[in-house]
C-alpha positions as a Python dict, from the first residue, in 0.01 Angstrom:
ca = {
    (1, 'X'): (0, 0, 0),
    (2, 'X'): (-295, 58, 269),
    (3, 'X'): (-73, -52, 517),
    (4, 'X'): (199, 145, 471),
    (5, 'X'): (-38, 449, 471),
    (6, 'X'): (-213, 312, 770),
    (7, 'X'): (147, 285, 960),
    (8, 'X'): (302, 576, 836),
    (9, 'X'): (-13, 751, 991),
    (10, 'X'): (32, 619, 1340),
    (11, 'X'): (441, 670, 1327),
    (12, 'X'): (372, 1014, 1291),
    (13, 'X'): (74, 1002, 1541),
    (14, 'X'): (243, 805, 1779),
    (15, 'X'): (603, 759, 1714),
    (16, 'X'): (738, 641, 2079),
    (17, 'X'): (530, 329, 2033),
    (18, 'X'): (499, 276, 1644),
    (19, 'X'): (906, 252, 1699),
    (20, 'X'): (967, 305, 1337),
    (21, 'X'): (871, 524, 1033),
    (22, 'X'): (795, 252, 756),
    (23, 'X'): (641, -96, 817),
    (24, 'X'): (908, -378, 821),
    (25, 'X'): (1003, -558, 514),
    (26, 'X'): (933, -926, 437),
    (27, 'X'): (1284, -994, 428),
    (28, 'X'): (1271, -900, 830),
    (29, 'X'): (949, -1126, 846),
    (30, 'X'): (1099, -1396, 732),
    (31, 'X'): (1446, -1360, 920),
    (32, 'X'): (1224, -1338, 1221),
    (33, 'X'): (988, -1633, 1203),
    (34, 'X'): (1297, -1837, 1095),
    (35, 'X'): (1442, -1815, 1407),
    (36, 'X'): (1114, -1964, 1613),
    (37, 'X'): (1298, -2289, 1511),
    (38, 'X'): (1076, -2605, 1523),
    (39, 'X'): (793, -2584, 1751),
    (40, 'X'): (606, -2895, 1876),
    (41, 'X'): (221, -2944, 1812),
    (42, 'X'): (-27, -2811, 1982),
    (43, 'X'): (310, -2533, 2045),
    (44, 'X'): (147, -2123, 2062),
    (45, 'X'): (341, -1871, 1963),
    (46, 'X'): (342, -1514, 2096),
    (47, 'X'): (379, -1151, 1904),
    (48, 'X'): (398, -834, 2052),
    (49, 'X'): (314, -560, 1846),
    (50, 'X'): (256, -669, 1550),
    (51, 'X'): (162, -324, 1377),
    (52, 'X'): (17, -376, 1011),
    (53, 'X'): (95, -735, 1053),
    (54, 'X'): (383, -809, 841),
    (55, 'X'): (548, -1077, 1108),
    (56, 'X'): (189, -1197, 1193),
    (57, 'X'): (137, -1308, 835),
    (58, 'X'): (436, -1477, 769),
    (59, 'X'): (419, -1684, 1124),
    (60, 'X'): (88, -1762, 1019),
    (61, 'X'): (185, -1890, 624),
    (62, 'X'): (511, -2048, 835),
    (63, 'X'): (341, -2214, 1130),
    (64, 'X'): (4, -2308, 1035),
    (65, 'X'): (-100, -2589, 1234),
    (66, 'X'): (-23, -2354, 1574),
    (67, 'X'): (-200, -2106, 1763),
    (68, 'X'): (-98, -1744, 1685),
    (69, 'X'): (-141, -1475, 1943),
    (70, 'X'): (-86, -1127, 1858),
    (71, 'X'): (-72, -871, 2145),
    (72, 'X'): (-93, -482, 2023),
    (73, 'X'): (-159, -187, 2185),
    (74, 'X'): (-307, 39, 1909),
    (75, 'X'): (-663, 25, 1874),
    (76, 'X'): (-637, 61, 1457),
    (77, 'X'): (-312, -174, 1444),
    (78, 'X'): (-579, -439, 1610),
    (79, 'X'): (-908, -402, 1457),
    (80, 'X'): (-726, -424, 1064),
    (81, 'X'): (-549, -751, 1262),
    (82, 'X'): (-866, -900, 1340),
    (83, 'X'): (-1065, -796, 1030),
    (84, 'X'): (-786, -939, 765),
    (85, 'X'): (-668, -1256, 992),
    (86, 'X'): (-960, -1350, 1169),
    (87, 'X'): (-731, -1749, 1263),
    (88, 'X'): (-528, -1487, 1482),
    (89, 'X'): (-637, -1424, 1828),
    (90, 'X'): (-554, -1071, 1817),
    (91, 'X'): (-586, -937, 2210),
    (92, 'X'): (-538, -532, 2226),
    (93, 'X'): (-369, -464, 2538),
    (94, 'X'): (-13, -382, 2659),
    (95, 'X'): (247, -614, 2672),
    (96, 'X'): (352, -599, 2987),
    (97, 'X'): (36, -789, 3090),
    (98, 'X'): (91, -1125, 2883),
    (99, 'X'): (25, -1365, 3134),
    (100, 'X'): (-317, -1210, 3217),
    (101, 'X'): (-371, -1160, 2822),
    (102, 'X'): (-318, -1576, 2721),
    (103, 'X'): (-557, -1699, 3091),
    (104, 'X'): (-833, -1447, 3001),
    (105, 'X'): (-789, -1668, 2609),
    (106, 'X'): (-780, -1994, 2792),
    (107, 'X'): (-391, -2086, 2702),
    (108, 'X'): (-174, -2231, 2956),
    (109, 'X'): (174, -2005, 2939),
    (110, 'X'): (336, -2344, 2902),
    (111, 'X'): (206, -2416, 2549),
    (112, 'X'): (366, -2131, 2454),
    (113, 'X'): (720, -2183, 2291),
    (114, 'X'): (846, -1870, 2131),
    (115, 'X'): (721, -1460, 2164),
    (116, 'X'): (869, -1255, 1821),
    (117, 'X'): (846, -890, 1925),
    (118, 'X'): (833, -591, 1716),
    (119, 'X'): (820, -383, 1954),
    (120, 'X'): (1026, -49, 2003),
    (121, 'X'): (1161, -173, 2366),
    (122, 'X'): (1460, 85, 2358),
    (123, 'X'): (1234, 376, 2261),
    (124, 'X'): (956, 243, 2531),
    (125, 'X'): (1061, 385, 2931),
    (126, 'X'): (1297, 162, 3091),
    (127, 'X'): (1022, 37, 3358),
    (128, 'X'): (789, -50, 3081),
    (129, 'X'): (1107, -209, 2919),
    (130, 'X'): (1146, -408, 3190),
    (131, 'X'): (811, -495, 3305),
    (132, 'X'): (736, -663, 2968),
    (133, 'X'): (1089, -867, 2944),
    (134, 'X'): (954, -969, 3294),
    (135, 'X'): (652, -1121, 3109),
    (136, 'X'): (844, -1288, 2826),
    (137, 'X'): (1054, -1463, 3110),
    (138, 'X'): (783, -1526, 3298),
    (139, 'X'): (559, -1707, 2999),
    (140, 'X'): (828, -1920, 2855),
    (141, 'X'): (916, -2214, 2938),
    (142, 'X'): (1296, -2334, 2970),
    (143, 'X'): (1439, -2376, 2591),
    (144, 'X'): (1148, -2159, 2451),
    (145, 'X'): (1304, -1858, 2179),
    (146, 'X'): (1217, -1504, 2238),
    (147, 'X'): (1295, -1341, 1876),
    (148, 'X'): (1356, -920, 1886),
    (149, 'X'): (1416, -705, 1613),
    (150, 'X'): (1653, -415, 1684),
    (151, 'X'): (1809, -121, 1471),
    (152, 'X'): (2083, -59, 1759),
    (153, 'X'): (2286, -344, 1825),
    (154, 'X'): (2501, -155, 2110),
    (155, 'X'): (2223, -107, 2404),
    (156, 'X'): (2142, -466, 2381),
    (157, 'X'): (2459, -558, 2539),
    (158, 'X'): (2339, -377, 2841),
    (159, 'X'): (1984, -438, 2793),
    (160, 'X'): (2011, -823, 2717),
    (161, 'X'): (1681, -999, 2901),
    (162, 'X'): (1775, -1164, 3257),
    (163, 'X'): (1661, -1551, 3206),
    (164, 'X'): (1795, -1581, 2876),
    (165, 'X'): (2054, -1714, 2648),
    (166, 'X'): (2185, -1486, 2369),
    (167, 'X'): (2168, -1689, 1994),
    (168, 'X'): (2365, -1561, 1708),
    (169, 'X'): (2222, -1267, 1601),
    (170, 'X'): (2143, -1174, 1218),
    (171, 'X'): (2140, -875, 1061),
    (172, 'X'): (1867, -824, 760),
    (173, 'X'): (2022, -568, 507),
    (174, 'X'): (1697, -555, 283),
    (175, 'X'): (1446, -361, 539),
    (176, 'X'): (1473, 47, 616),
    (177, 'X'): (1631, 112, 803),
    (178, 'X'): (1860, -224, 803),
    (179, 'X'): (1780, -401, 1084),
    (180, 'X'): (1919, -692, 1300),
    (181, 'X'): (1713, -1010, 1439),
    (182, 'X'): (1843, -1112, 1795),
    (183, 'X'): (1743, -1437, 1881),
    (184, 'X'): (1718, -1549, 2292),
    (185, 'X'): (1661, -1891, 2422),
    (186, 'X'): (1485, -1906, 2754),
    (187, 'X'): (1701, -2034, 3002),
}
């Protein structure tokens, strides 16, 4: 119930990029870690904003013989992160700057095989948009699964990544608002 205090606080605070006005469900966190797929060992995977940590945890219960990195640009979001899962590297930063964000951690981009995003790309300015879709492309390797939440199907069909495969998408009725998972496979 912290949590949801704790995020309804910075929604209102900072609604551009909290992206929502309640915390995702665990129905959504587990639609979303489902589609990483099988990852190989020694395999990182990426998340970008993770918020209260709702997809962190259940990537961590799912996967947890691999690396988790979780990228996040609030100060607050990041500090809870690191004080309740200290296994997570938790890196506060932007996004956009992903590369620069695993070297400073020591990870070669090519152990990484999947980036889940909760992040509120169509509420974010196009350039910023862009710049961090750049990053995605530019950490994964061929075959590795980017994994986006959305609440808008529509503008993804114009805003679908460059370098990237579109997988059947799934919608998750149990979350508020109802949302829909939109799995990509690097090409």
């Amino acid at each position: 119930m912290r949590e949801t205090f704790a995020f309804l606080g910075q929604a209102v605070t900072r609604f551009r990029s909290t992206g929502a006005v309640v915390p995702s469900s665990r129905r959504l966190a587990r639609a979303m870690a489902a589609e990483v797929g099988d990852l190989a060992p020694g395999a990182v995977i990426v998340e970008l904003g993770p918020g209260t940590g709702v997809f962190t945890r259940e990537l961590a219960q799912r996967f947890p013989d691999h690396r988790l990195v979780a990228v996040e640009f609030n100060h607050q979001f990041a500090a809870a992160l690191r004080a309740q899962l200290p296994r997570v590297a938790v890196v506060e930063g932007c996004a956009s700057q992903l590369p620069d964000h695993l070297r400073r951690l020591g990870i070669d981009p090519g152990r990484v095989q999947a980036v889940v995003s909760g992040l509120p790309l169509l509420s974010l300015p196009r350039e910023l948009g862009d710049r961090i879709l750049a990053a995605i492309r530019d950490t994964l390797p061929i075959g590795g699964r980017y994994v986006q939440f959305t609440y808008a199907k529509a503008p993804w069909r114009t805003r679908r990544p460059g370098g990237f495969t579109a997988a059947r998408a799934r919608r998750v009725w149990v979350n508020f608002p109802p949302a829909l998972v939109l799995p990509f496979v690097r090409d």
